[in-house]
C-alpha angles and dihedrals in degrees: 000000000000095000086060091046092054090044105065085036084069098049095046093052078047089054104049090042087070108105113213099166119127123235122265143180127226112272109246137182116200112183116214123198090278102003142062124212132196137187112213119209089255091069092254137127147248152168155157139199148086090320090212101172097000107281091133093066107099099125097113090049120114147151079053116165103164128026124191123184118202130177101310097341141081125213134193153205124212127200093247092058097259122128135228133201139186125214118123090183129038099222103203120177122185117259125199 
């Protein structure tokens, strides 16, 4: 009867070892010059701001792990080491 009784002890600490938990990345929030970005734990993106020149559109971005915001750009890390950017117009001034 012990035996039993140790037994099943030992599958259920086995069974709560098991770790089923999804990855996730650490939550993060980059301020640029007119826009805020931010990187959920799901890997996605997203931001808010005056979207000058686009660097607000991040929506269809996913598998994120890093998120930077400059001036009036995003930039951003994925897991398999590529980068993303946002910018829709190239805004250029003279400069002399």
């Amino acid at each position: 009867m012990n035996l039993k009784i140790f037994v099943g002890v030992i599958i259920i600490f086995c069974i709560v070892g098991v770790s089923t938990a999804s990855a996730s990345v650490a939550p993060e929030v980059s301020a640029g010059q007119y826009h805020t970005v931010g990187l959920k734990s799901d890997g996605t993106g997203v931001a808010i701001g005056a979207n000058i020149i686009g660097e607000c559109n991040v929506g269809g971005w996913s598998d994120i792990v890093q998120v930077s915001a400059g001036g009036v750009h995003t930039v951003g890390l994925k897991s398999d080491g590529t980068g993303v950017a946002t910018v829709e117009r190239i805004v250029t001034e003279n400069v002399m």
